[in-house]
C-alpha positions as MATLAB code, in Angstrom:
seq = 'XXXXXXXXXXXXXXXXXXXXXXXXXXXXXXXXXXXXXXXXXXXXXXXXXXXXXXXXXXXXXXXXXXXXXXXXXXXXXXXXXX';
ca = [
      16.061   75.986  109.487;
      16.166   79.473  110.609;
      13.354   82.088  110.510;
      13.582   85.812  109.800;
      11.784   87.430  112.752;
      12.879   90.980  113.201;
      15.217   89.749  116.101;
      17.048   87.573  113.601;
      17.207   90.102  110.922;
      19.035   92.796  113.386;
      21.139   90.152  114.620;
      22.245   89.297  111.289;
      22.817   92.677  109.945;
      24.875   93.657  113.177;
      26.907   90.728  112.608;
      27.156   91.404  108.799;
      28.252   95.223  109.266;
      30.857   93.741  112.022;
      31.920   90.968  109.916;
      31.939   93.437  106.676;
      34.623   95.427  108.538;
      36.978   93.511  110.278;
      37.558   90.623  107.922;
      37.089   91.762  104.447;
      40.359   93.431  103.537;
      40.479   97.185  102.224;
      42.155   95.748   98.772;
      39.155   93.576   98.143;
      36.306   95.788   98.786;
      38.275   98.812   96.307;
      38.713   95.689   93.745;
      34.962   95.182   94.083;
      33.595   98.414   94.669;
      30.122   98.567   93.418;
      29.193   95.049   93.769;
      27.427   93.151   95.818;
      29.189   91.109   98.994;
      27.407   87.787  100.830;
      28.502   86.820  104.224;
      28.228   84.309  106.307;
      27.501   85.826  109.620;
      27.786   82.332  111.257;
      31.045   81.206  109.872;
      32.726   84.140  108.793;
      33.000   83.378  104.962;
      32.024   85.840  102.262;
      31.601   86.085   98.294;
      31.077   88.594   95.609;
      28.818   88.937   92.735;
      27.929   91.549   90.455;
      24.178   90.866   91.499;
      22.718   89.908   95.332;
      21.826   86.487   93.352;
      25.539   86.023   92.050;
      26.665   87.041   95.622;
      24.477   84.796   97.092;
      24.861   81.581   94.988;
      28.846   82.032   95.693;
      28.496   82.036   99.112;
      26.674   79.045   98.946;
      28.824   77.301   96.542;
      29.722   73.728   98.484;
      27.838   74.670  101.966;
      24.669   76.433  102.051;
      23.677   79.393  104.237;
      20.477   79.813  105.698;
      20.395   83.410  106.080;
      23.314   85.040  104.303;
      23.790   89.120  105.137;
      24.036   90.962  101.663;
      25.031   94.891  101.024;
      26.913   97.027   98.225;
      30.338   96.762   98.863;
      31.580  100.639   99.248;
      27.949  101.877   99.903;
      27.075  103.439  103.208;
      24.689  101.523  105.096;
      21.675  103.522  107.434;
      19.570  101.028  109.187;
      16.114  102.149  109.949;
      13.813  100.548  111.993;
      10.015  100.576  111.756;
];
């Protein structure tokens, strides 16, 4: 099982962003603007919810995933590190 040092957690939302923008098409995040997106930064698939929990739990529908990256699909993202 993975751990969420701060290494992990930058890794994971670099991959996330990447991931967010390259494979989820433009259709799909207008059709679910305002939600919430979960992706697996590790194999690449990704589910919506209407919460992070709903996200989440369909993402993990059939194969769990450790450490899922989450964000509001449509939402501008600023990282900020302590």
């Amino acid at each position: 099982m993975r751990t969420l040092d701060s290494q992990t957690a930058h890794q994971i939302s670099v991959l996330g962003e990447e991931a967010y923008r390259s494979r989820i098409p433009s259709r799909e995040k207008e059709e679910h603007h305002g939600e919430y997106v979960a992706i697996d930064t590790d194999g690449g698939r990704y589910a919506f919810g209407k919460t992070f929990g709903e996200a989440v739990a369909a993402l993990s529908q059939g194969r769990p995933v450790a450490l899922p990256f989450v964000r509001l699909v449509g939402m501008t993202m600023r990282l900020r590190h302590a």
